[in-house]
DRENLOKOL-449113 format. One record per residue (C-alpha): residue number from 1; residue in one letter; x, y, z. Coordinates in Angstrom, 1 decimal, decimal comma, padded with zeros to 4 digits. Each point is the difference from the previous one (the first is absolute). Example, Ala and Ser with C-alpha at 12.3 -4.5 7.8 and 13.67 -1.06 7.14 Angstrom:
% DRENLOKOL-449113
R   resi   resn       px       py       pz
R      1      A    012,3   -004,5    007,8
R      2      S    001,4    003,4   -000,7
//
This chain:
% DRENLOKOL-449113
R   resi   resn       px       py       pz
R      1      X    116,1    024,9   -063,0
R      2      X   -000,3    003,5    002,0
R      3      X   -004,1    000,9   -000,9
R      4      X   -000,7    002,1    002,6
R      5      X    001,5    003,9   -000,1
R      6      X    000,5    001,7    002,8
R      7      X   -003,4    001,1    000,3
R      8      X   -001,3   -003,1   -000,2
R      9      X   -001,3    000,2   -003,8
R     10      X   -000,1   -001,8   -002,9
R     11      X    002,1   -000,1   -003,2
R     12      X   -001,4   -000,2   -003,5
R     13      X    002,0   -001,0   -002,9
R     14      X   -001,1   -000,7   -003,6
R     15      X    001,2   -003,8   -001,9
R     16      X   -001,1   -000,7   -003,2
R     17      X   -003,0    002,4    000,0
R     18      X   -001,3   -001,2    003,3
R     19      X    000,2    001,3    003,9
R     20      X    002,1   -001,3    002,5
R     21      X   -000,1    001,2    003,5
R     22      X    002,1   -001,0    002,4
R     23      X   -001,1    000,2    003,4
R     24      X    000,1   -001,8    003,4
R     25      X   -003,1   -002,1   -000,1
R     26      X   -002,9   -000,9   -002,0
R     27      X   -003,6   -000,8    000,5
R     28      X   -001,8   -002,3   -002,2
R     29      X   -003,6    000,6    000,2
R     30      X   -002,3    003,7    001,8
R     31      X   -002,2   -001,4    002,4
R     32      X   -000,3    000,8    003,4
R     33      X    003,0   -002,7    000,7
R     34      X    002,4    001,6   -003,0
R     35      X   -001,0    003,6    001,1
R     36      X    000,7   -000,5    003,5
R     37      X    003,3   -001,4   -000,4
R     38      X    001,1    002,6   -003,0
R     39      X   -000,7    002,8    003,1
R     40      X    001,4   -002,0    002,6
R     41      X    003,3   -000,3   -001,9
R     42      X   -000,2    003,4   -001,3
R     43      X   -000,7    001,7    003,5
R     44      X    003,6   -001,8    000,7
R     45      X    002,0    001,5   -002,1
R     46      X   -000,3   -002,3   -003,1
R     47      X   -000,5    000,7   -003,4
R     48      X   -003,3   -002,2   -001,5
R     49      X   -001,7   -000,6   -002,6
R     50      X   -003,5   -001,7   -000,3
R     51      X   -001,4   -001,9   -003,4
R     52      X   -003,7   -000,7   -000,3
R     53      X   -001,0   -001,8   -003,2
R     54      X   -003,9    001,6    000,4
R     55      X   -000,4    003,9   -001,0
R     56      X   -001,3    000,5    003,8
R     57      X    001,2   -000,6    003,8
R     58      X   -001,9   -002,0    002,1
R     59      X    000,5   -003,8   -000,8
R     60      X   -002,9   -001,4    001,1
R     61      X   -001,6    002,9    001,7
R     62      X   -002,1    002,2   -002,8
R     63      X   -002,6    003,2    000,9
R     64      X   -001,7    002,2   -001,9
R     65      X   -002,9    001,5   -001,6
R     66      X   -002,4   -001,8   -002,5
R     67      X   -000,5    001,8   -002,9
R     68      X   -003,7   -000,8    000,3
R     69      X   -000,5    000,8    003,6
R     70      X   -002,3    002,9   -000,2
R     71      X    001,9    001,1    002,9
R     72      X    003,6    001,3   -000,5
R     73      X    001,6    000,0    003,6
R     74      X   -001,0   -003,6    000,5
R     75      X    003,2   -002,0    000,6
R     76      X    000,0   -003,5   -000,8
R     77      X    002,9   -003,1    001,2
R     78      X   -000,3   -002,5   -002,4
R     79      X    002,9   -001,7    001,7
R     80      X    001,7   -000,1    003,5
R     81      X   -002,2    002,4    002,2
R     82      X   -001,2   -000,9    003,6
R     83      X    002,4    000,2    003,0
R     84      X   -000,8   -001,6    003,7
R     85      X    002,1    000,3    003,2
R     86      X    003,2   -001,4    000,4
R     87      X    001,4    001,9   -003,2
R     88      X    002,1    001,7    001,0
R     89      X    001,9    001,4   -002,9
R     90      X   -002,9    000,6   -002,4
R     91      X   -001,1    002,1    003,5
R     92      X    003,7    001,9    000,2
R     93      X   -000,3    000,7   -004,0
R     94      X   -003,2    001,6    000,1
R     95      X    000,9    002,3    002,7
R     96      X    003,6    001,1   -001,6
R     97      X   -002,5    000,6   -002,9
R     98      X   -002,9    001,7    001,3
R     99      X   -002,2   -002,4   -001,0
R    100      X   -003,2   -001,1    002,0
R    101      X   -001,7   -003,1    000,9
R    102      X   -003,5   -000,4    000,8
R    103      X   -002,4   -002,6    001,0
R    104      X   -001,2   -003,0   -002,3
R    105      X   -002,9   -000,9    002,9
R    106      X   -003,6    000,7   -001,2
R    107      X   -002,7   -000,3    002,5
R    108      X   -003,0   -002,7   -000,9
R    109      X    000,0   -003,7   -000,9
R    110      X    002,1   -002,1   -002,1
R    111      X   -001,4   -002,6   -003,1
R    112      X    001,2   -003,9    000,4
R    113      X   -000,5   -002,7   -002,8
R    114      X    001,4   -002,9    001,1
R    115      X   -001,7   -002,4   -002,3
R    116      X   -003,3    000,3    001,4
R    117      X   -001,4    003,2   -001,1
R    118      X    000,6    003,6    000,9
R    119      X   -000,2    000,8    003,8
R    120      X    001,1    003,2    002,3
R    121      X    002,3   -000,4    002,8
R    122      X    002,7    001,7    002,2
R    123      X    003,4    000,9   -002,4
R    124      X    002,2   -001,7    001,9
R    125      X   -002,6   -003,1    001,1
R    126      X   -001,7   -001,6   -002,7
R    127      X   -003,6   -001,2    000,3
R    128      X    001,3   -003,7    000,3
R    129      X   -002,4   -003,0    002,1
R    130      X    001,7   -000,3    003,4
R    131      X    001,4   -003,6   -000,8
R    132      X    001,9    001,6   -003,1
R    133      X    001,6    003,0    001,7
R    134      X    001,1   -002,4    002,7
R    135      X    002,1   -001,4   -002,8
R    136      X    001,2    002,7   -001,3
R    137      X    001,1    001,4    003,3
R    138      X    001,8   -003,3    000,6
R    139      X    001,7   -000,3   -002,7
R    140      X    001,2    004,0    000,1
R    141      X    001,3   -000,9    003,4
R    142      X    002,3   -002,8   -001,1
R    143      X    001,4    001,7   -002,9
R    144      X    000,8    002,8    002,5
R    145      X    001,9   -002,1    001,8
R    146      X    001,4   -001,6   -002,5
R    147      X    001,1    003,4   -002,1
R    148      X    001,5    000,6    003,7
R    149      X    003,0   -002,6   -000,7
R    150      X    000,6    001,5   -003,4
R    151      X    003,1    002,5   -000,1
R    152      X   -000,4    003,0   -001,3
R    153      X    003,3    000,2   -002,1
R    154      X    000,1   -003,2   -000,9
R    155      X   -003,2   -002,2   -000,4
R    156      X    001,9   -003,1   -001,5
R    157      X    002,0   -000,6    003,7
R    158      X   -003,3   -000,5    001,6
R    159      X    000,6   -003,9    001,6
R    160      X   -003,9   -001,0   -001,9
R    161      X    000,8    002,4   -003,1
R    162      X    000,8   -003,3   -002,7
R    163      X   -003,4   -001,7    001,4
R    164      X   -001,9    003,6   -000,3
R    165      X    001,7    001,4   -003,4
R    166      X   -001,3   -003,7   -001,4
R    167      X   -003,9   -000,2    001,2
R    168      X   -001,7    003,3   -002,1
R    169      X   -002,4    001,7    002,2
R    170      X   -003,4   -001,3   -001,8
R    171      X    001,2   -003,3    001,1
R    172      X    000,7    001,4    003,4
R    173      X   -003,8    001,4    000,5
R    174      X   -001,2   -003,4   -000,6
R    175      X    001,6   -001,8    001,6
R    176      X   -000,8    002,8    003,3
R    177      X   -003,2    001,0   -000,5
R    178      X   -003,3   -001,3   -000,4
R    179      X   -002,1    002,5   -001,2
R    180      X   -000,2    000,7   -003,8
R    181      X   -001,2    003,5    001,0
R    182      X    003,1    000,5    002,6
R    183      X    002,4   -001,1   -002,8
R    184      X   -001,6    002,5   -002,8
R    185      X    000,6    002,4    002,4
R    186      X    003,4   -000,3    000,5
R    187      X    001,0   -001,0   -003,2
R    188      X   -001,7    003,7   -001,1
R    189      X    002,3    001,3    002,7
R    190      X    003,4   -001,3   -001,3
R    191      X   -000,4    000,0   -003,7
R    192      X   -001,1    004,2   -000,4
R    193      X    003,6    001,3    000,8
R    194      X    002,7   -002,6   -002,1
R    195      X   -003,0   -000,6   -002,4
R    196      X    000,8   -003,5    000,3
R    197      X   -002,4   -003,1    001,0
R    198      X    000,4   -001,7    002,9
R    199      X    001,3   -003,5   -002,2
R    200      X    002,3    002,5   -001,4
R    201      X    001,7    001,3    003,5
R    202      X    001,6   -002,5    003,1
R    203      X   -000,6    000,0    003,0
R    204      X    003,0    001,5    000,4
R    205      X   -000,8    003,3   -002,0
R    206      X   -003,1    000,4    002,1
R    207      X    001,5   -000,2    003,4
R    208      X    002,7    002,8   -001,2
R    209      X   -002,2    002,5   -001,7
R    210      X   -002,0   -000,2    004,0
R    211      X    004,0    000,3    000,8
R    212      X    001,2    002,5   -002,0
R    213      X   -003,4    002,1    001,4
R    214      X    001,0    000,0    003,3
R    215      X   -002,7   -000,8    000,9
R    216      X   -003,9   -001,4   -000,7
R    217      X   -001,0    003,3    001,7
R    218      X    002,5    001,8   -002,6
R    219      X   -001,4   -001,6   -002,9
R    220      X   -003,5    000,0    000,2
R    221      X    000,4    004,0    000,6
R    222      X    002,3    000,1   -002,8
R    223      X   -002,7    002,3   -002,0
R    224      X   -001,1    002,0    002,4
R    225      X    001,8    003,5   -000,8
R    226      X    001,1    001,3   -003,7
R    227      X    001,4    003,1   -001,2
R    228      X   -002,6    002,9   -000,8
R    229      X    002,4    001,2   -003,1
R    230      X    000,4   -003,8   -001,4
R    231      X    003,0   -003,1    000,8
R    232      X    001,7    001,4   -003,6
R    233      X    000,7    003,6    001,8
R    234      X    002,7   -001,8    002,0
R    235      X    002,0   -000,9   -002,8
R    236      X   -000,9    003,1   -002,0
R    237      X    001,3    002,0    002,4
R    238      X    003,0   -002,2    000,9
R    239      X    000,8    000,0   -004,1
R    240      X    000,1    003,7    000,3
R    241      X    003,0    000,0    002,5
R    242      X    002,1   -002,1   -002,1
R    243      X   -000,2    002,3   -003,0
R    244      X    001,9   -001,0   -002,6
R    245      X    001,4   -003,2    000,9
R    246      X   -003,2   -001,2   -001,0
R    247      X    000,0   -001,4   -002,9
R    248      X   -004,1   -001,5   -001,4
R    249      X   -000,4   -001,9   -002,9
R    250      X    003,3   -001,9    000,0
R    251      X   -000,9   -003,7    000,5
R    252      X    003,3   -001,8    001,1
R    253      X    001,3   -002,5   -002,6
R    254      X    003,5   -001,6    001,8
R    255      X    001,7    000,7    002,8
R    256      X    003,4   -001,0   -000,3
R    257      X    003,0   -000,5    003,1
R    258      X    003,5    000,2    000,4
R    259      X    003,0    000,2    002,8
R    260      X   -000,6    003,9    000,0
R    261      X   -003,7    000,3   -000,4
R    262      X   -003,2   -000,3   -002,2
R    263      X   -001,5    001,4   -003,5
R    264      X   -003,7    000,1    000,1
R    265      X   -001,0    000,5   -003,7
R    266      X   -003,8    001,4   -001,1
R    267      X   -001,2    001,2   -003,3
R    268      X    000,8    003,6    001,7
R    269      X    004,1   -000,8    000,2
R    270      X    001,6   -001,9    002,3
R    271      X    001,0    000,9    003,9
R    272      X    003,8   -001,2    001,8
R    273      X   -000,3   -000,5    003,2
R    274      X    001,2   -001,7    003,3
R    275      X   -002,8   -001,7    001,1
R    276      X   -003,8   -000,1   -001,4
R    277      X   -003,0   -000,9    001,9
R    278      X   -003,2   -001,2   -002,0
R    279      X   -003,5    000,2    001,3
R    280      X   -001,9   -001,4   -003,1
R    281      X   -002,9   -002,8    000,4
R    282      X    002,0   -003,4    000,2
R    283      X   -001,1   -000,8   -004,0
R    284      X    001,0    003,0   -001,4
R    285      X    003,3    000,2    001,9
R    286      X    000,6   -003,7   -001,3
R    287      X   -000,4    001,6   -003,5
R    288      X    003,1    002,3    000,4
R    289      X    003,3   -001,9   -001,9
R    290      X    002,8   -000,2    003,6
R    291      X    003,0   -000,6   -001,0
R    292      X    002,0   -001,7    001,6
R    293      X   -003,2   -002,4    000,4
R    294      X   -002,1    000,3    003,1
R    295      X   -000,2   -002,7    002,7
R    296      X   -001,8   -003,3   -000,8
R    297      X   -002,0    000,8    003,3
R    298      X   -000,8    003,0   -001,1
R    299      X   -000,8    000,0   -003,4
R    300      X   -002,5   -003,0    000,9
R    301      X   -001,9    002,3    002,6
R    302      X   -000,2    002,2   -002,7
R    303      X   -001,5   -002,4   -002,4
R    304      X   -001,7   -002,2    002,2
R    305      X   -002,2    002,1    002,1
R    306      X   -004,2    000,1   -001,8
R    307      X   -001,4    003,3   -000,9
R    308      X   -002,7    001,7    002,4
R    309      X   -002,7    001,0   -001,9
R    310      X   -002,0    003,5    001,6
R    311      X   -002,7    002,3   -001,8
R    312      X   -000,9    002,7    001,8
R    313      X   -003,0    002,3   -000,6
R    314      X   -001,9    003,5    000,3
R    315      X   -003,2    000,8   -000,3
R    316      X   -001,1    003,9    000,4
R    317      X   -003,6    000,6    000,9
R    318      X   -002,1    003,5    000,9
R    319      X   -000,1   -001,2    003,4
R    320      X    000,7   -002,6    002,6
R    321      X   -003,2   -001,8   -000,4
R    322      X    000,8   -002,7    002,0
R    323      X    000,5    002,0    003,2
R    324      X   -003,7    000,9    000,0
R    325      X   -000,3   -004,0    000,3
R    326      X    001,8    000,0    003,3
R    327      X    002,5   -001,4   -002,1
R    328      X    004,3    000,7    000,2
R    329      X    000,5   -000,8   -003,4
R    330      X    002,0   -003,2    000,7
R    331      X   -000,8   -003,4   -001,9
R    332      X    001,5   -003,1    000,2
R    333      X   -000,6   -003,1   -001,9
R    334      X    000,5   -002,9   -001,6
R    335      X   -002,3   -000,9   -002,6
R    336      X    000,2    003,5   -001,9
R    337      X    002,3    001,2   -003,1
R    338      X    001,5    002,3    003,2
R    339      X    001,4   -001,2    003,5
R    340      X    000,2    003,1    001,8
R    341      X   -001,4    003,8   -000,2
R    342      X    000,5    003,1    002,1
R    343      X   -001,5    003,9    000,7
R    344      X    002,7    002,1   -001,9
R    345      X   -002,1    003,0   -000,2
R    346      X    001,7    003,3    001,0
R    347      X   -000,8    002,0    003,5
R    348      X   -003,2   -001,0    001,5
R    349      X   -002,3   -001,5   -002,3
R    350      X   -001,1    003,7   -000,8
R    351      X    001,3   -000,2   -004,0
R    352      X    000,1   -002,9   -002,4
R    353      X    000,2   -003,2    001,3
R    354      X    002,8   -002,6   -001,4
R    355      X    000,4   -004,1    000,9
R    356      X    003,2   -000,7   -000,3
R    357      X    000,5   -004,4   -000,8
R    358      X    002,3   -003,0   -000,2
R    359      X   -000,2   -003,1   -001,5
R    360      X    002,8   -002,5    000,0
R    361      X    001,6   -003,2   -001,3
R    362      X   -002,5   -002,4   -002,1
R    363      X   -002,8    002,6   -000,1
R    364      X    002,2    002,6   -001,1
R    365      X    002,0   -002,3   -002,9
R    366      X   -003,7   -000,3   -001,4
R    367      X   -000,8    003,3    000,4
R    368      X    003,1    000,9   -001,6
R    369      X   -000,6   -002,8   -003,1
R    370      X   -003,5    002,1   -000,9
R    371      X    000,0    003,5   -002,3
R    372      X   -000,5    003,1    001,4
R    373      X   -003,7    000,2   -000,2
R    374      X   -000,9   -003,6    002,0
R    375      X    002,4    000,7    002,2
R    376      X   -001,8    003,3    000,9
R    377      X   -003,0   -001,6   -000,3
R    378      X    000,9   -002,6    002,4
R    379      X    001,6    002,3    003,0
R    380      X   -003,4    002,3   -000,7
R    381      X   -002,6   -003,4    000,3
R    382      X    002,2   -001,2    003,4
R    383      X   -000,5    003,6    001,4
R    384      X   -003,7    000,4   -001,1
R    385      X   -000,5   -003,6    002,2
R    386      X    002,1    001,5    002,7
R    387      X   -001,8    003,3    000,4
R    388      X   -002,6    000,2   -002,0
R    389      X   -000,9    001,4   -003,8
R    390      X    001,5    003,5    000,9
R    391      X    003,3   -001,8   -000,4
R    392      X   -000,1   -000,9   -003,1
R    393      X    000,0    003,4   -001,9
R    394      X    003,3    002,2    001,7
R    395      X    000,8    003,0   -001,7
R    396      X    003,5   -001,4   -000,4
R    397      X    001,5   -003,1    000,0
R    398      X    003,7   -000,9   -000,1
R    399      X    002,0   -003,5    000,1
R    400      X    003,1   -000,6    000,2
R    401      X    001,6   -003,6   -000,6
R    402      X    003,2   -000,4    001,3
R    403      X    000,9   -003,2   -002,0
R    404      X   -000,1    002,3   -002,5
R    405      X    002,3    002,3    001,5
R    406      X    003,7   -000,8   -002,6
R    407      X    002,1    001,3    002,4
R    408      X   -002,0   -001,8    002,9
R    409      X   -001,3   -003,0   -000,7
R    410      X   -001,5   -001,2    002,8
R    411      X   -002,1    001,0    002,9
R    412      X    000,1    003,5    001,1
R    413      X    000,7   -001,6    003,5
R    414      X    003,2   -001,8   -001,2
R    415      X   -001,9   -003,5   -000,2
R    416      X    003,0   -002,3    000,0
R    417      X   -000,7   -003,1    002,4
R    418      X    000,1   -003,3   -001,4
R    419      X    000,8   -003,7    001,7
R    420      X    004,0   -000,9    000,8
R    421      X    001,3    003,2   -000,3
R    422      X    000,9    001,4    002,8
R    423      X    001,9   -003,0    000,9
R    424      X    001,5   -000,2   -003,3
R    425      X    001,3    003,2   -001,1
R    426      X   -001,9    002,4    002,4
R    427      X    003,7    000,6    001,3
R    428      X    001,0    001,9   -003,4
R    429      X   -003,2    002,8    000,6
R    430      X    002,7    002,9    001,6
R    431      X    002,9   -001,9   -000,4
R    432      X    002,4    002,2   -002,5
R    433      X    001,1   -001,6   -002,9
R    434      X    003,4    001,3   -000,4
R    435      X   -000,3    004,3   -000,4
R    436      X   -003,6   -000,9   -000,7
R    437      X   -002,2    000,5    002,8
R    438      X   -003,5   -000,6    000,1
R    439      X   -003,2    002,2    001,5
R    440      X   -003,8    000,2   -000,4
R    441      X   -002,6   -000,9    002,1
R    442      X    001,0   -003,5   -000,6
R    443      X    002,5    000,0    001,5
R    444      X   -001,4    001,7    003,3
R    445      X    000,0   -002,1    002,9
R    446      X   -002,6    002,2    002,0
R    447      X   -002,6    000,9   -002,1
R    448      X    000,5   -002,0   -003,1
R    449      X   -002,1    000,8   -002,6
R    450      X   -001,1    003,4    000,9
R    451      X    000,8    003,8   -000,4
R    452      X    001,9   -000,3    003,6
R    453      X    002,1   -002,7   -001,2
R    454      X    001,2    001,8   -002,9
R    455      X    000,9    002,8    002,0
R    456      X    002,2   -002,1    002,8
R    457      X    001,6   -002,0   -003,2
R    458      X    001,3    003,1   -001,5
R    459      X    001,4    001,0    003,4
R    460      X    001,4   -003,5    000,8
R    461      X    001,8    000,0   -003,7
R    462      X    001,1    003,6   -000,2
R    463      X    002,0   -001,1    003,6
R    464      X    001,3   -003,2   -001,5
R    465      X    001,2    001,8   -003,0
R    466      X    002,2    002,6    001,7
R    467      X    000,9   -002,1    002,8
R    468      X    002,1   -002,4   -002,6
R    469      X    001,8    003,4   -001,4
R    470      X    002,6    001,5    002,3
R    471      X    002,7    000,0   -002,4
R    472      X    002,4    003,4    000,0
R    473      X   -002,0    001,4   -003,1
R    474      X   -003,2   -000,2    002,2
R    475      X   -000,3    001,2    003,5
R    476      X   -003,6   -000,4    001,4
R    477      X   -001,8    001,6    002,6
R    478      X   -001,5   -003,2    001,7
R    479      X   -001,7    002,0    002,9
R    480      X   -002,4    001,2   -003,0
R    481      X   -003,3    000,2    002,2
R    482      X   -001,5   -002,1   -003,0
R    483      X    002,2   -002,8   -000,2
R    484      X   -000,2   -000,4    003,8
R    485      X   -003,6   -000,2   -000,5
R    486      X    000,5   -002,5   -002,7
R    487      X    001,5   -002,6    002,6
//
């Protein structure tokens, strides 16, 4: 099969009625991952095409305006948004696109609801009793060390992984700490991003994601920038560099191998290729037909692996109220409908003001059980608590549940941890499945789960992917500044 031309384009041909393009690879899936590796490739000579089932780019990050925002220019990331240090690639991206971060930070006092009311404290040092944050400062310490012996690539080799992947971390925190305050706490702190419990997630999965972070530093200033223009605008504007080998609203039905390469068939045609990497969520990827059959091993990480469940919410207001308050607009707690909340409003505080929340795992499966109308009312009654009876009537109000999401279906954040698998089939996250390969932020050793990670996946499989094709049909330039970056 000769795809490529010597230009490096793609070949369209008609069967039966339907397209078929031949070209060198194909992407299955236009998030951040799939768009970075489509470019990659394509910046190296190759000819690529890219399939999104949704009528959008994006994956899991979404912006945009509200219909019922009375103000226009107000962007709005319902999905993937905040960016902290140590991200390198989102970083690199946004320059190449002109794109700028600001500031998260809002001066004043944050809100704490641990279980025994509604308190103010430091952001980053809740109002606990001494004898309670001495536990929790204990038991941070340990898992530190422990998420020290944990290796990056490869989680399952560490020499206590079996014990770890088989204890879930609710059962960790008490058996290590004493407080009941000190565990709420750090149970709110684990289950926002995979939204996931704690019984739901080893310890295992815990000591990675501080792993994967770099560092605690890293992750607890994981929100502290975002992108004045919204997350989406990076894969907008990578979307617009691929032209047309992007190909939206063609959900992949089969994907089917041979000895000389692959057929990737949608309800748009079907693509021939050499190789094809897929970045879909884990249980939509396991709803493609493979032919020849995938891997046991992976076909049960596929299958196996519970679904996160995030909502994440606006709400628009004439002002930032709260900041007259001596108040930063940040919330946390535990015994509301909502876990966590944040100051989204735009420049300084001058226009309308916008909290920007999270809630995650149980809270959010309830949340997501109600009709439109409690659940607003719900989100509206925590705020009002939070900050008072200003909070309860926004100007505009949007939610987005990304359970709900079909081509999601799970946590925005990737939520994907559950007990015995990494030392089961954690192996088969990158490992290529024939002329399948796999990306996403799942599959993202440093900064699983979040924008960066999908960025570094797309890298890491675009390099994969040509590295396997030297044939005489196919001479790649490997010194391709991108794919050295991707190693």
């Amino acid at each position: 099969m000769r795809a490529r031309t010597a230009s490096g384009a793609s070949r369209l041909t008609m069967m039966n009625g339907a397209v078929k393009r031949e070209v060198d690879f194909a992407i299955v899936g236009a998030g951040l991952a799939g768009l970075r590796a489509a470019l990659t490739l394509q910046r190296a000579g190759s000819s690529v095409v890219v399939l999104e089932a949704r009528d959008r780019v994006g994956g899991r990050t979404l912006s945009g305006v509200d219909s019922t925002c009375p103000d226009p220019s107000l962007v709005l990331d319902m999905g993937g948004q905040w960016v902290g240090p140590g991200q390198t690639e989102v970083h690199r991206l946004a320059r190449e696109m002109d794109l700028h971060l600001v500031p998260t930070v809002v001066p004043g006092r944050a809100l704490w609801d641990l279980g025994g009311g509604v308190r103010r404290g430091s952001p980053r040092v809740p109002p606990l009793p001494p004898g309670a944050m001495a536990h929790v400062l204990l038991a941070v310490a340990r898992l530190k060390r422990m998420s020290r012996r944990v290796p990056l690539a490869a989680p399952w080799e560490a020499h206590e992984a079996t014990g770890w992947d088989a204890v879930t971390f609710e059962a960790w925190l008490r058996a290590h700490v004493r407080s009941s305050v000190g565990r709420a706490l750090l149970r709110l702190y684990v289950n926002g991003h995979p939204g996931l419990e704690a019984s739901e997630m080893s310890v295992l999965d815990v000591l990675f994601m501080l792993r994967s972070a770099g560092s605690l530093g890293h992750l607890l200033h994981a929100q502290d920038f975002q992108l004045i223009a919204g997350a989406h605008e990076l894969a907008r504007r990578s979307a617009l560099s691929l032209g047309d080998a992007l190909m939206l609203e063609a959900p992949v039905a089969a994907i089917d191998q041979d000895e000389e390469g692959v057929t990737v068939s949608s309800g748009r045609g079907s693509i021939r290729c050499r190789r094809v990497g897929v970045c879909a969520p884990l249980r939509v990827a396991a709803e493609v037909a493979y032919s020849p059959p995938l891997p046991a091993d992976r076909m049960a990480l596929m299958r196996s692996r519970p679904i996160g469940v995030l909502i994440k919410f606006h709400a628009v207001y004439p002002s930032p109220f709260w900041r007259r308050n001596g108040l930063s607009g940040q919330a946390f707690s535990t015994s509301h409908a909502i876990a966590a909340t944040g100051d989204n409003s735009p420049g300084h505080g001058s226009g309308r003001g916008v909290l920007v929340g999270l809630t995650g795992a149980d809270r959010a499966r309830a949340l997501s059980a109600l009709p439109e109308a409690e659940r607003r009312s719900q989100i509206l009654t925590s705020l009002a608590d939070l900050f008072g009876p200003e909070a309860a009537e926004p100007e505009a109000f949007v939610v987005q549940d990304w359970s709900r999401e079909r081509w999601t279906s799970g946590a925005a954040g990737g939520g994907d941890a559950s007990p015995r698998t990494w030392t089961t089939v954690g192996h088969a996250y990158r490992a290529p499945s024939g002329r399948v390969h796999w990306g996403g932020t799942e599959t993202s050793p440093e900064w699983h789960g979040y924008m960066e990670g999908a960025l570094r996946s797309g890298l890491r499989m675009a390099r994969e992917m040509v590295s396997t094709e030297t044939g005489p049909h196919l001479q790649y330039p490997l010194q391709d500044s991108n794919l050295r970056s991707a190693r």
